[in-house]
PAGUVEX-796760 format. One record per residue: x, y, z of N, C-alpha, C in turn. Coordinates in steps of 0.001 Angstrom, whole numbers, always signed. Layout:
BEGIN
[[X; Y; Z]; [X; Y; Z]; [X; Y; Z]]
...
//
This chain:
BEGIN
[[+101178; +69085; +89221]; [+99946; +69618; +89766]; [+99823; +71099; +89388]]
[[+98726; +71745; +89109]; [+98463; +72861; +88714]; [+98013; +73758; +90267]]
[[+98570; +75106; +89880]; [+98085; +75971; +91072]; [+97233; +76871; +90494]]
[[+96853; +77285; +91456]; [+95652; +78292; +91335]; [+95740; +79466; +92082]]
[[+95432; +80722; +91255]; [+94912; +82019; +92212]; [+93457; +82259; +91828]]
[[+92947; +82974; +93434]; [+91356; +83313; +92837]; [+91418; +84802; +93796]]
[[+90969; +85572; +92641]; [+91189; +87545; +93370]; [+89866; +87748; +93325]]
[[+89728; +88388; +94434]; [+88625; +89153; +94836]; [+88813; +90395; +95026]]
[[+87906; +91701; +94962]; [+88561; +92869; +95120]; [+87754; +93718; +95710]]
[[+87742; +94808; +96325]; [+86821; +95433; +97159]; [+87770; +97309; +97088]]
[[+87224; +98018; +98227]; [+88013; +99800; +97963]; [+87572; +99647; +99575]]
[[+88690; +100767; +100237]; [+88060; +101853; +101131]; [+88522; +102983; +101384]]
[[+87585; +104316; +101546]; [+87783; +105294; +101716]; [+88490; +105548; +103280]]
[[+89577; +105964; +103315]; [+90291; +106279; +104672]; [+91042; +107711; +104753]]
[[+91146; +108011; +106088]; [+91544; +108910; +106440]; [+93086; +108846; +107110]]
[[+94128; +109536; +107119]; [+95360; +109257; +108231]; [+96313; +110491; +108136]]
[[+97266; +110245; +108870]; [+97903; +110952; +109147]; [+99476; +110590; +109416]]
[[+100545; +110578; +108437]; [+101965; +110086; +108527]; [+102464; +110863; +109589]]
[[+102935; +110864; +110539]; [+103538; +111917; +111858]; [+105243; +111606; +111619]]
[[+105673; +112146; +110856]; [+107207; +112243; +110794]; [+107510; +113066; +109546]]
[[+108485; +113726; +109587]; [+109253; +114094; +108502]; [+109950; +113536; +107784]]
[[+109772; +111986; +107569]; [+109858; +111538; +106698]; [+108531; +111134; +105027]]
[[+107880; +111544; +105825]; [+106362; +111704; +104880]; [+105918; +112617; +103981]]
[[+107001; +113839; +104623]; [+106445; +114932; +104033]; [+105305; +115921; +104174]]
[[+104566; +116458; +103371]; [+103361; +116664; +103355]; [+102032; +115685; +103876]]
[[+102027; +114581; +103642]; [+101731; +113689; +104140]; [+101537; +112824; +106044]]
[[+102332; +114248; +106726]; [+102355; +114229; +107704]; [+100942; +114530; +108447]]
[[+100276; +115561; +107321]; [+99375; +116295; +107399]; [+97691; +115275; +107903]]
[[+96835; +115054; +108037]; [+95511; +114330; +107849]; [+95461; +114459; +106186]]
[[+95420; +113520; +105538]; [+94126; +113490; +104108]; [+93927; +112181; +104215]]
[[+92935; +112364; +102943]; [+92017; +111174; +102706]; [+92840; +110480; +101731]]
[[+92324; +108866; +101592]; [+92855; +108339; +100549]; [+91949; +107229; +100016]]
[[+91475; +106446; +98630]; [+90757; +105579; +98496]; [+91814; +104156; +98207]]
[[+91668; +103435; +98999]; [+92648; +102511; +98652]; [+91226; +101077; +97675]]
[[+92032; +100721; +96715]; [+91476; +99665; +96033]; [+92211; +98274; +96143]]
[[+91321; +97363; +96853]; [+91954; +96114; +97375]; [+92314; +95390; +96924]]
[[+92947; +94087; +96369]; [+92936; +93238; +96084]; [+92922; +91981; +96489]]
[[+92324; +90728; +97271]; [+92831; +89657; +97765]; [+92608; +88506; +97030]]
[[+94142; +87773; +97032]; [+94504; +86396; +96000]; [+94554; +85614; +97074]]
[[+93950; +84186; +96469]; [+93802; +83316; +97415]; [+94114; +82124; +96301]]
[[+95707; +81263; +96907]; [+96372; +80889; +96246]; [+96256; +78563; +96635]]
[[+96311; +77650; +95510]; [+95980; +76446; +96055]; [+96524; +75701; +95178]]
[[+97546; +74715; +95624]; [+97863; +73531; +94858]; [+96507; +72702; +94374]]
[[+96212; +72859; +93024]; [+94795; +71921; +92551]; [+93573; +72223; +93063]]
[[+92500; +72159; +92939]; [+91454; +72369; +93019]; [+90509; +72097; +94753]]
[[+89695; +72094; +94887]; [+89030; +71407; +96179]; [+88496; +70238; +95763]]
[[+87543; +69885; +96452]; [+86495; +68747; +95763]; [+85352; +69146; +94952]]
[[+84938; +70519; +95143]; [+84199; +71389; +94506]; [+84712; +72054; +92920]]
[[+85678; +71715; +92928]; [+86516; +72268; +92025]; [+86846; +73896; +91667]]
[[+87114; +74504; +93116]; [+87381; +75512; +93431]; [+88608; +75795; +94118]]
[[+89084; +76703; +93912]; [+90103; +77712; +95028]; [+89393; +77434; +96426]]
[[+88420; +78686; +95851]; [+87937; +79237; +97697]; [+86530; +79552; +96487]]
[[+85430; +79156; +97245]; [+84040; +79713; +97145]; [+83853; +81366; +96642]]
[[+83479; +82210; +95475]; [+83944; +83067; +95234]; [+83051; +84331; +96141]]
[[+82034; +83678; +96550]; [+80890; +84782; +97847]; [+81454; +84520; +98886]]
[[+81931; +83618; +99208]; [+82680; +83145; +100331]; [+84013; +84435; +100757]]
[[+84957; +84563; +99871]; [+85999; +85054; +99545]; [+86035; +86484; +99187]]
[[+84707; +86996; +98860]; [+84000; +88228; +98888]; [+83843; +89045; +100035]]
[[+82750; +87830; +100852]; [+82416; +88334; +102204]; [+83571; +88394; +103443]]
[[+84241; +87690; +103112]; [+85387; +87899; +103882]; [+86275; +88731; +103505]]
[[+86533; +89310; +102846]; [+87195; +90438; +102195]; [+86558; +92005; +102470]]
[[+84919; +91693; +102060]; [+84022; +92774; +102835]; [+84403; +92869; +104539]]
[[+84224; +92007; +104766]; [+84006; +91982; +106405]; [+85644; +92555; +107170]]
[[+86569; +91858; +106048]; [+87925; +91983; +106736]; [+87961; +94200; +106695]]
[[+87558; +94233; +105632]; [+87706; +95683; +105512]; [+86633; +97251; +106429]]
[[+85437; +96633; +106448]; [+84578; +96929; +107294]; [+85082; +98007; +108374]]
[[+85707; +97483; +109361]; [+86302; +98213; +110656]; [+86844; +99575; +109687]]
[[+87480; +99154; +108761]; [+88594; +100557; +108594]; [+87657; +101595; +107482]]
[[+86531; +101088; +107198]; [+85819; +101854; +106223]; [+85754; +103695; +106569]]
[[+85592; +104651; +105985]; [+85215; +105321; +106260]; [+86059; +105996; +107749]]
[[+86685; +105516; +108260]; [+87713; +105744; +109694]; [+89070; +106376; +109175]]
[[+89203; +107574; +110417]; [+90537; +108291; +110545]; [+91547; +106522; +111119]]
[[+92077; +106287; +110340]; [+93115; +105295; +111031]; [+93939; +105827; +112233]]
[[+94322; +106676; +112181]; [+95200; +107482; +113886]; [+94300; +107136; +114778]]
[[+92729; +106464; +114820]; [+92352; +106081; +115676]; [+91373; +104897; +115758]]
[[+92440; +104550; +114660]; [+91488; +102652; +115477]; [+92780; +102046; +115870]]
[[+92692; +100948; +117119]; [+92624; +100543; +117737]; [+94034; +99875; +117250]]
[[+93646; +98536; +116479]; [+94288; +97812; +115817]; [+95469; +98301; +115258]]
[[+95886; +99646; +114659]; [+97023; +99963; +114051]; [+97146; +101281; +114877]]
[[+96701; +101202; +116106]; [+97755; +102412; +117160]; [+99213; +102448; +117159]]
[[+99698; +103243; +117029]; [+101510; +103132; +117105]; [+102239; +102851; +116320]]
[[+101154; +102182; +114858]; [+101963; +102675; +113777]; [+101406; +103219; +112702]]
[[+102751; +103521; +111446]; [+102644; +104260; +110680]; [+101756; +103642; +109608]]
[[+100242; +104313; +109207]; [+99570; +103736; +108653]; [+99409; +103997; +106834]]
[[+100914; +103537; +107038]; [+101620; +103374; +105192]; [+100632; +102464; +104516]]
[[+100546; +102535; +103312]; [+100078; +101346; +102337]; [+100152; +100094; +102777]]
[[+102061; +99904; +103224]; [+102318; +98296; +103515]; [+101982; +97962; +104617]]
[[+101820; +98762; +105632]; [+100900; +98455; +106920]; [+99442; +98311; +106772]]
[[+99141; +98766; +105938]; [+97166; +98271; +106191]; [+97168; +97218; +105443]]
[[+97961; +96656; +104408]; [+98111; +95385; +103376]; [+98080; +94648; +104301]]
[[+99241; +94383; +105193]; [+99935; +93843; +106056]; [+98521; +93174; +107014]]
[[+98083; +94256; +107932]; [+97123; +94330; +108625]; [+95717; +93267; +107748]]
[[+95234; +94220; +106606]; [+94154; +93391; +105712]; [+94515; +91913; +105736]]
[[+95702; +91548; +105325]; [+96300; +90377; +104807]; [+96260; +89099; +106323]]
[[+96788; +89872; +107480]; [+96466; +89090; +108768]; [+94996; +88906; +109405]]
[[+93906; +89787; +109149]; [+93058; +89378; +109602]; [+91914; +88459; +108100]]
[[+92363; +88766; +106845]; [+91929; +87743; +106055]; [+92110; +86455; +106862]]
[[+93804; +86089; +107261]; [+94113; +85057; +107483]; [+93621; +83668; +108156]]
[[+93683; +85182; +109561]; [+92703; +84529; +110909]; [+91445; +84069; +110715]]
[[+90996; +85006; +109287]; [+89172; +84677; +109164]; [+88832; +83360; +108285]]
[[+90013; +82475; +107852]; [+89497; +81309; +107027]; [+89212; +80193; +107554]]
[[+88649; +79321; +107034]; [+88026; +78181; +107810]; [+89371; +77667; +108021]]
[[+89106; +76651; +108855]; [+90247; +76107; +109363]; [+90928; +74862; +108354]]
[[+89479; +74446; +107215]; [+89996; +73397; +106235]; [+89924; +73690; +104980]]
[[+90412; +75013; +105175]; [+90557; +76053; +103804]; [+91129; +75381; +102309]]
[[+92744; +74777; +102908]; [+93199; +74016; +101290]; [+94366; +75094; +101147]]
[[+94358; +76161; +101373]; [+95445; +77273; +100665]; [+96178; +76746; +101069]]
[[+97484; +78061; +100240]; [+98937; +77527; +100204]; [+99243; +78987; +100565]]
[[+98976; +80272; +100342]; [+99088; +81430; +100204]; [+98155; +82389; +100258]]
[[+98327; +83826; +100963]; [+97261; +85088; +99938]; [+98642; +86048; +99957]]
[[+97583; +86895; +98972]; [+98442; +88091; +98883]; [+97664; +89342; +98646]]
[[+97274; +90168; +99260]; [+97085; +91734; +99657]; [+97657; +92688; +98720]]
[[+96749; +93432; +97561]; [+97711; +94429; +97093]; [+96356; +95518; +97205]]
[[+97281; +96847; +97569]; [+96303; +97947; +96984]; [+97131; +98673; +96429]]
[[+96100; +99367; +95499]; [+96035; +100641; +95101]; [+95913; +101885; +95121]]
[[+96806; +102600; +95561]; [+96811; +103844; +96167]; [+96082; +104964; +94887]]
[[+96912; +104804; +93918]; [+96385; +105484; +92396]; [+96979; +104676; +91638]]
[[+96684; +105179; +90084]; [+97211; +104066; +89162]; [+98605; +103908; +88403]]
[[+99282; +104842; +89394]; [+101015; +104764; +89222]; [+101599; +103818; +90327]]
[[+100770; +103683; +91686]; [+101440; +103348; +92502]; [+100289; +102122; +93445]]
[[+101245; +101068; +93990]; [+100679; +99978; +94271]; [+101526; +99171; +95455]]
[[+100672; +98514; +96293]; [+101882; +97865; +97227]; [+100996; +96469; +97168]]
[[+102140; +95347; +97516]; [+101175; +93938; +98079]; [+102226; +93342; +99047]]
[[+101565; +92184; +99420]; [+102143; +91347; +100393]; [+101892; +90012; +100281]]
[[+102509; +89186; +100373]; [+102267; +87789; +99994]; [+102361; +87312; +101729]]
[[+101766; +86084; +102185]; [+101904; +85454; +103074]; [+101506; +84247; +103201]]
[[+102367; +83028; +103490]; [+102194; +81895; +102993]; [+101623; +81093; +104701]]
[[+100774; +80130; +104242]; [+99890; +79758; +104696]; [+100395; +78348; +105838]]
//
């Protein structure tokens, strides 16, 4: 049987603040543009002969990102108390993708990567 990935990709502009000396400079508030990625992974096709619907997989990717657009992360809600590293908002993106799929989705997997700049990159895989 053949598998499949289908990526969708989206950005958001955020704000934060690392609070430790382990961060460095970075302890400080700046901004950062993170560039998204979400893979949405399927043993064989649907009946449609799709992954996942590709507006489908869009809008949910839009929507998953939405809340954090444009927001100081030190104050939303959802990631109070922690450190709002790369692999924590992946992490975060990657769980509420999760929660947001239909319930007779077909996956096997996604995986979450951003782009901080174009030296440096984090993802997360999470199986379904």
């Amino acid at each position: 049987m053949s598998r499949f990935r289908l990526t969708v990709d989206d950005h958001i502009m955020i704000a934060h603040s690392l609070q430790d000396p382990f961060f460095g400079p970075a302890q400080n508030l700046h901004g950062a543009t993170l560039s998204i990625q979400a893979s949405f992974f399927r043993d064989g096709l649907n009946e449609y002969g799709v992954v996942l619907d590709i507006g489908a997989a869009s809008e949910l990717l839009a929507a998953t990102l939405e809340p954090l657009r444009y927001q100081n992360l030190d104050e939303v809600d959802a990631l109070a108390g922690k450190f709002t590293t790369t692999e924590v908002i992946i992490e975060h993106i990657a769980e509420t993708l999760a929660a947001g799929l239909p319930a007779d989705h077909g996956l096997t997997a996604l995986e979450v990567q951003a782009e901080e700049h174009p030296r440096a990159r984090a993802s997360v895989w999470v199986q379904l």
